[in-house]
C-alpha positions as CSV (number, residue, x, y, z in Angstrom):
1,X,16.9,-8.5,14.8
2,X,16.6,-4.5,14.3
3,X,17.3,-2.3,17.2
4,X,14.2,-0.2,17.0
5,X,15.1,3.7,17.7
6,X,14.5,5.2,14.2
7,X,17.3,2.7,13.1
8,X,17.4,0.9,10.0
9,X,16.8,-3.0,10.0
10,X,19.0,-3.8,7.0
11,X,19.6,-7.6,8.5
12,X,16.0,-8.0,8.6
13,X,14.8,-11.2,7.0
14,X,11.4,-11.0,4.8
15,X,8.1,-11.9,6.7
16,X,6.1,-14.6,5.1
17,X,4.5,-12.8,2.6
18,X,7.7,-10.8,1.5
19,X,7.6,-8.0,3.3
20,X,11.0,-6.4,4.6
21,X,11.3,-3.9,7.6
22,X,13.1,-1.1,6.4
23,X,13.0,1.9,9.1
24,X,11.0,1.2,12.3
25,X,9.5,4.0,14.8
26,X,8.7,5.7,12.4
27,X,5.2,6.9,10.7
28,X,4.6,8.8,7.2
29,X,4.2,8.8,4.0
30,X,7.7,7.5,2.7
31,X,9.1,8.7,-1.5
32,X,12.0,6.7,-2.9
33,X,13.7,8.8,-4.7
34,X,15.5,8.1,-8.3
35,X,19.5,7.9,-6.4
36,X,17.7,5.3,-4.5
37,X,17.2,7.1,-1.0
38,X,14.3,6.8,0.5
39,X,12.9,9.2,3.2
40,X,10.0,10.1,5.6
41,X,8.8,12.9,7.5
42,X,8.7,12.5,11.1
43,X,8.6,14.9,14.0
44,X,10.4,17.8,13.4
45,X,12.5,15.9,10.6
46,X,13.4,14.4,7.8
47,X,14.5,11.1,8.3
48,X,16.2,8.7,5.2
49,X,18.3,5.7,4.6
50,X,19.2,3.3,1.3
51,X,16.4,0.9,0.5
52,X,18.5,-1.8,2.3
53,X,17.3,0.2,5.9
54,X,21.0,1.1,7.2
55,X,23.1,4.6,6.7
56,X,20.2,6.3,8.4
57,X,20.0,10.0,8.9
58,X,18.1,12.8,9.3
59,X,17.6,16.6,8.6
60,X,15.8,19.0,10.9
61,X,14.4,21.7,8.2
62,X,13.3,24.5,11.1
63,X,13.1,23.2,14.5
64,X,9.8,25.1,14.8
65,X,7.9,22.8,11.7
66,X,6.5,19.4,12.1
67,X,7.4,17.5,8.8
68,X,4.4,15.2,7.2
69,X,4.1,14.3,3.0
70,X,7.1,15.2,1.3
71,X,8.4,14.1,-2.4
72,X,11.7,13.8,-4.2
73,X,12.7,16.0,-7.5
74,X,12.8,13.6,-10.8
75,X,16.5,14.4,-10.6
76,X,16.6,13.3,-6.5
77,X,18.5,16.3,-5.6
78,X,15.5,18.7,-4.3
79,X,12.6,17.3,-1.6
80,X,9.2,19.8,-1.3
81,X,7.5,18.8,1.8
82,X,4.7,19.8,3.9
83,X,5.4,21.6,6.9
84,X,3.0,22.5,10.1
85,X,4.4,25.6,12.2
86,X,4.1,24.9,15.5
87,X,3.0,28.2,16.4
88,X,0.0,28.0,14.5
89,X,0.4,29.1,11.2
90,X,-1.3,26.3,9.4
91,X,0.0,23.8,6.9
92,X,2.5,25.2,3.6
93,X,4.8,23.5,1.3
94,X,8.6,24.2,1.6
95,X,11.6,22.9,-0.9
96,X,15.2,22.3,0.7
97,X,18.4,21.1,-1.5
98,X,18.6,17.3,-0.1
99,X,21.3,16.7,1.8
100,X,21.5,20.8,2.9
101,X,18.7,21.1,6.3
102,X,17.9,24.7,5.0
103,X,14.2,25.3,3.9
104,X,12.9,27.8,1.9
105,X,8.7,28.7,1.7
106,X,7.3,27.3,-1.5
107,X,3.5,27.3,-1.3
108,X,2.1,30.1,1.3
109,X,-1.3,28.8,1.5
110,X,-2.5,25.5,3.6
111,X,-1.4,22.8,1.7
112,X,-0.6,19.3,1.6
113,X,0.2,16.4,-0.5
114,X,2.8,17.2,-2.5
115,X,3.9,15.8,-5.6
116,X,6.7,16.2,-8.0
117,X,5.8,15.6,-11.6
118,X,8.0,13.2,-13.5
119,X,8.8,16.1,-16.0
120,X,10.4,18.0,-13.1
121,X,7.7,20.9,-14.1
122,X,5.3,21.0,-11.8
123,X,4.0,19.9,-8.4
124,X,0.4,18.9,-7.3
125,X,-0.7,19.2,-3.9
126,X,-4.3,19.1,-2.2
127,X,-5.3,22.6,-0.9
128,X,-7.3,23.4,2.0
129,X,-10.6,25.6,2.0
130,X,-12.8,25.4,5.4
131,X,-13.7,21.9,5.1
132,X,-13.1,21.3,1.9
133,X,-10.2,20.2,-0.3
134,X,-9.2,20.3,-3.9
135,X,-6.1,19.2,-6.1
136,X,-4.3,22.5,-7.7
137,X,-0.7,22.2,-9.5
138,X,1.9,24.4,-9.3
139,X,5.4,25.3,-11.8
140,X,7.9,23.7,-9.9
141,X,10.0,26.7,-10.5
142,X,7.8,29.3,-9.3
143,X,4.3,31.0,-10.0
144,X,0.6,31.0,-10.3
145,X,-1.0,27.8,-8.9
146,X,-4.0,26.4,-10.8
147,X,-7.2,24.9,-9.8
148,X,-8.0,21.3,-11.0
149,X,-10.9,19.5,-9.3
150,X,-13.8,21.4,-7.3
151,X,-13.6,22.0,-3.9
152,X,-14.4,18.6,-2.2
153,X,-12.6,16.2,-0.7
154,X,-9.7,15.5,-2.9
155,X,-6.6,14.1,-1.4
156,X,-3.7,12.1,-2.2
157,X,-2.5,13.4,-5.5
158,X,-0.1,11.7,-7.5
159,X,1.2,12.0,-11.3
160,X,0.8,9.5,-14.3
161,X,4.3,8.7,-16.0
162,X,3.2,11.2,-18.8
163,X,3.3,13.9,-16.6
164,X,-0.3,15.1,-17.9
165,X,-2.5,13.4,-15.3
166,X,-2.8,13.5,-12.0
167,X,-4.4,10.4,-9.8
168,X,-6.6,11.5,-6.7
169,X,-8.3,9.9,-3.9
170,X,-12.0,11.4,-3.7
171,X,-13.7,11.0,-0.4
172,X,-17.3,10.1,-1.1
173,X,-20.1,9.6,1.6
174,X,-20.8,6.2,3.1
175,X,-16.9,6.4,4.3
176,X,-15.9,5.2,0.8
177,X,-13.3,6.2,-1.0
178,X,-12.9,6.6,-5.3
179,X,-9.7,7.0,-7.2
180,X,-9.6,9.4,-10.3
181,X,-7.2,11.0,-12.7
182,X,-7.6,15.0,-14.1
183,X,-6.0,16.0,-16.9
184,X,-3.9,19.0,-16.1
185,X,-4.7,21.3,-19.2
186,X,-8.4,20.0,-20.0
187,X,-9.5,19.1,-16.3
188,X,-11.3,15.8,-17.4
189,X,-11.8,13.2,-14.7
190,X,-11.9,9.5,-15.5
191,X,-13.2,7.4,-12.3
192,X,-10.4,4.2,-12.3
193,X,-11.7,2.0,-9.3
194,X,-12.2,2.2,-5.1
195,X,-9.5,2.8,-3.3
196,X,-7.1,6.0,-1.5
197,X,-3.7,6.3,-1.2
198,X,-2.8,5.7,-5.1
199,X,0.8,5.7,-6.6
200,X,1.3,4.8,-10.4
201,X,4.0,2.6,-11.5
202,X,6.8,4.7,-13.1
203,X,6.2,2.8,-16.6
204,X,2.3,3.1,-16.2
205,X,1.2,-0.2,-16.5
206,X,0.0,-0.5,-13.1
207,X,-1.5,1.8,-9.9
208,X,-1.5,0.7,-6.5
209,X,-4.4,1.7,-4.6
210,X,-5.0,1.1,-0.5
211,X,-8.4,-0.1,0.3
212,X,-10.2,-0.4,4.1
213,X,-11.4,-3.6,5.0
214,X,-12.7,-3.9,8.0
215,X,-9.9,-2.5,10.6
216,X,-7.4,-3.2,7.6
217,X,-5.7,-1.7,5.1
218,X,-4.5,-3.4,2.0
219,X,-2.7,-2.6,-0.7
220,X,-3.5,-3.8,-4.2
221,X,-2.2,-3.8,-7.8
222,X,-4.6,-2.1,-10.3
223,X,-4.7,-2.5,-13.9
224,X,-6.3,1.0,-15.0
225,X,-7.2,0.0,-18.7
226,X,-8.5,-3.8,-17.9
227,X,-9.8,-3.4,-14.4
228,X,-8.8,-6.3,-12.0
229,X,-7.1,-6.1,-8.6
230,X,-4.5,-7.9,-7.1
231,X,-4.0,-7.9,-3.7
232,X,0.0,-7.3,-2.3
233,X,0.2,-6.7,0.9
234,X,-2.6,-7.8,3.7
235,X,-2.7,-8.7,7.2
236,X,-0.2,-11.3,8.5
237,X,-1.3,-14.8,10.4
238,X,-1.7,-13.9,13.9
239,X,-2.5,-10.1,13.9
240,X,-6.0,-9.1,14.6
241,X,-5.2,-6.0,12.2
242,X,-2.5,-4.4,9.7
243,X,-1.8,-1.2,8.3
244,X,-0.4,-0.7,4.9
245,X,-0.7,2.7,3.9
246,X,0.7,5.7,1.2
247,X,3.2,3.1,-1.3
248,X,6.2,4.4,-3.1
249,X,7.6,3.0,-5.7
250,X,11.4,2.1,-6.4
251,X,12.7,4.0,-9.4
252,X,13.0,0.3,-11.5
253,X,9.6,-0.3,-10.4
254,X,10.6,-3.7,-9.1
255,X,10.1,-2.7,-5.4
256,X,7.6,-0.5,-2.8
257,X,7.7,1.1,0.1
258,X,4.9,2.1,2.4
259,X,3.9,3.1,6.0
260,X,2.7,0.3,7.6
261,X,1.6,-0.9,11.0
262,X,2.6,-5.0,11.8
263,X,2.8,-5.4,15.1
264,X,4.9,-2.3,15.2
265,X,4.7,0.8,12.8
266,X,7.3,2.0,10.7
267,X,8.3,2.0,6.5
268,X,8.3,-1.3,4.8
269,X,8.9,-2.5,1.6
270,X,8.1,-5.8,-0.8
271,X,9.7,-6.9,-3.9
272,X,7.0,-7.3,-6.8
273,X,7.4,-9.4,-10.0
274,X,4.5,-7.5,-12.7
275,X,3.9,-9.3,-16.3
């Protein structure tokens, strides 16, 4: 049995349907990086263990910013991550050298979302406008951000392993959610199914959406070129509800992590066998 205190529960044994407890207490969008560390925004901090749940630590960036998204380098040696000031500057992106706490101001505007793009050159990340939102990218290096979808309500982006595309979650009304890709030099958007939350699989084959059912959220496997939907992760026997939100995947592609609520929040992960 884990001690829950932001500890690792690297004894834990797999729930019925797989899943596998791997840092309790604590809620956010988790990234496993390619050195096979994963880590999650919480508080103040930047919390992260193995995939096993145990050698936990953190880094506190700037006492004075509340962490949220954040995502690893291709390399896993650099982590951009969203970052709130306290004192009421709004919502900017900031890069820190992982293990080193020092944080540097990356993207001066509100901001959220980021994500690193396989390539290492660029990062997406949903900007702010009023009530709207739109996906931009940015050089990872350095420079002029660009504009890719409309202002809207565009969220959630993520990259396609060619490092061309980038997958979105699109809020649409009726409380409905639709994921899309843009291409990054063209802007085209291709419509690939319902859902929020999406992460590609690093060899492309497969994108795992979250989709709202009733007080629930699932996660499913989506085939973007035949269509179909298999569902991963749903509520266990005996809960009236589950969360199961923002998945990761492991850099083999074999595992993902996500924030989940079962009974008690925290980062899970399950082991997946795709054809």
């Amino acid at each position: 049995m884990c001690i829950i205190l932001f500890l690792g529960c690297g004894d834990e044994e797999p729930e019925a349907d797989g899943v596998i407890p791997v840092l309790l207490e604590v809620s956010g969008e988790p990234s496993w990086s390619s050195k096979d560390v994963i880590a999650v925004g919480f508080g103040n901090s930047i919390y992260y263990c193995d995939p096993g749940g145990t050698n936990v630590k953190k880094i506190t960036p700037k006492p004075e910013l509340e962490v949220f998204d954040l995502d690893w380098s291709p390399d896993g040696e650099t982590i951009v991550f969203e970052g709130v000031d306290l004192g009421g500057s709004g919502s900017e992106l900031y890069k820190l050298e992982f293990p080193e706490p020092e944080a540097t101001l990356f993207v001066d505007e509100e901001a959220n979302d980021p994500a690193w793009s396989p390539d290492g050159k660029y990062i997406a990340y949903s900007r702010v406008t009023g009530y709207n939102s739109s996906i931009w990218i940015v050089p990872a290096a350095g420079g002029v951000p660009k504009e890719l979808t409309a202002p809207g309500c565009d969220v959630s982006p993520e990259w396609a392993p060619n490092s061309e595309d980038v997958v979105y979650a699109e809020y649409l009304p009726g409380d409905a959610f639709a994921v899309s890709t843009v291409n990054i030099k063209t802007r085209r958007k291709n419509f690939i199914t319902e859902g929020l939350d999406p992460a590609w699989h690093p060899f492309g084959k497969w994108l795992a959406v979250v989709r709202k059912q009733g007080e629930d959220f699932n996660i499913y496997l989506i085939d973007p070129v035949r269509g179909g939907a298999i569902r991963v992760v749903e509520t266990p026997p005996g809960l009236p509800y589950s969360i199961a939100r923002t998945p990761t995947w492991s850099p083999k592609g074999d595992w993902f992590a996500f924030n989940g609520s079962r009974g008690t929040y925290g980062i899970y992960k399950k082991q997946v066998s795709l054809q």
